[in-house]
C-alpha positions, 0 to 999 in steps of 0.5 A: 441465531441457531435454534434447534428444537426436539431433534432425533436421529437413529442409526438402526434400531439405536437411538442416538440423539433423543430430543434435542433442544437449545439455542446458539447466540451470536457474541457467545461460545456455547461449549458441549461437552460430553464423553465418547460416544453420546452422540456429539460429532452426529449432532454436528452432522445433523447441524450441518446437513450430512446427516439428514434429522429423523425428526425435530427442527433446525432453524438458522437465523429463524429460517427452518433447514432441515431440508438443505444440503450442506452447501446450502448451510455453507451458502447461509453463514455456517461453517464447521471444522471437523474432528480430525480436522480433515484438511487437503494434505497434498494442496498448499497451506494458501490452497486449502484457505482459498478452498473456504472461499468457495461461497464466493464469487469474482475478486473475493474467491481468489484472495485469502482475506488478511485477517486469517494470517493475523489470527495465525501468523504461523500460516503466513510463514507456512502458506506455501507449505503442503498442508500434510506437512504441516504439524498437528496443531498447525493444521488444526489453525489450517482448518479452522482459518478455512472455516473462517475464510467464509466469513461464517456467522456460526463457528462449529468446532468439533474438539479442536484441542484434541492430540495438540499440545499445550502451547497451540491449544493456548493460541486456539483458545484465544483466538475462539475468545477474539471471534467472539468478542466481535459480537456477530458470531456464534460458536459452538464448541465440542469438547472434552477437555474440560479447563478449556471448555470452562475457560471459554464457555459463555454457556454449556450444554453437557450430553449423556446417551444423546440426550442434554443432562445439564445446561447453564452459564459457563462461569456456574460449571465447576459448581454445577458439577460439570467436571464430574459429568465429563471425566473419563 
């Protein structure tokens, strides 16, 4: 579904993503894991057009991209939660799902689709509540039930465990489990953690100085020494 092929990007002289190349399927989570600063969030920005490739190719769903703007990604079938999870503070919990609707048009733009709150009841209970008064890890559900308001075909998460705690990261892992198991949806997953990216990883992709160092199936992590690859 997703193919990216020998990509490259530079900030200044530095280069940041030397050669990039592996594919994300759909039915599958495909977990990259890497320390700070090898270049992960500025893959998912080339991914998603806000950053435009120095080189390479990005092809969804055998369609080259390199040349579309993020809308247009957004348009295609692929959604992306960001580090930090950027919601909207001052909107409703409603209001900010209703903003990821926006690919749509008519009757389908205007309601929250039920299967949102059945994957995080705690929005139901919350969806009149500012977004910014919302916990962390509630509005880490926030962002990604937005995301998934547009029916993506591609999930991108860039460390969605990241300053939450224990219990909610629990309900997140099972719910990236759920949409996979549907089988039309590919997920890409940026993390550090290493237990919940071994829990969940159908496939990995293991990052150092921008480049891909280690790639296999996820139930061959410990073995293949991942854990050592990834610890601070």
């Amino acid at each position: 579904m997703l193919k990216v092929t020998d990509l490259n990007q530079y900030y200044g002289g530095s280069h940041i993503l030397r050669g990039l190349s592996f594919e994300v399927r759909p039915g599958e989570i495909t977990c990259l894991l890497g320390r700070n600063g090898v270049g992960k969030t500025t893959l998912l920005k080339c991914l998603m057009g806000l950053l435009p490739a120095k080189s390479g190719v990005i092809s969804w769903q055998e369609q080259r991209i390199n040349g579309r703007r993020p809308h247009q990604r957004v348009q295609a079938g692929m959604a992306y939660v960001p580090q930090g999870r950027e919601i909207f503070p001052r909107l409703t919990v409603e209001e900010n799902l209703l903003m990821g609707l926006s690919r749509f048009s008519g009757s389908r733009a205007k309601q929250v689709p039920e299967e949102i709150y059945q994957l995080f009841p705690v929005l139901r209970e919350m969806r009149l509540r500012r977004g910014g008064d919302l916990s962390g890890g509630q509005q880490q559900q926030l962002a990604i039930g937005r995301a998934l308001a547009a029916s993506p075909q591609l999930l991108i998460l860039d460390e969605p465990t990241e300053g939450i705690q224990p219990s909610v990261i629990k309900e997140i892992g099972a719910v990236i489990r759920q949409l996979a198991q549907r089988g039309d949806m590919a997920i890409l997953l940026v993390e550090q953690f290493y237990d919940f990216a071994a829990e969940l990883a159908d496939s990995y992709l293991v990052m150092s100085r921008g480049e891909i160092v280690r790639r296999g199936r996820g139930e061959t992590m410990e073995a293949d020494g991942v854990r050592g690859l990834v610890a601070i």
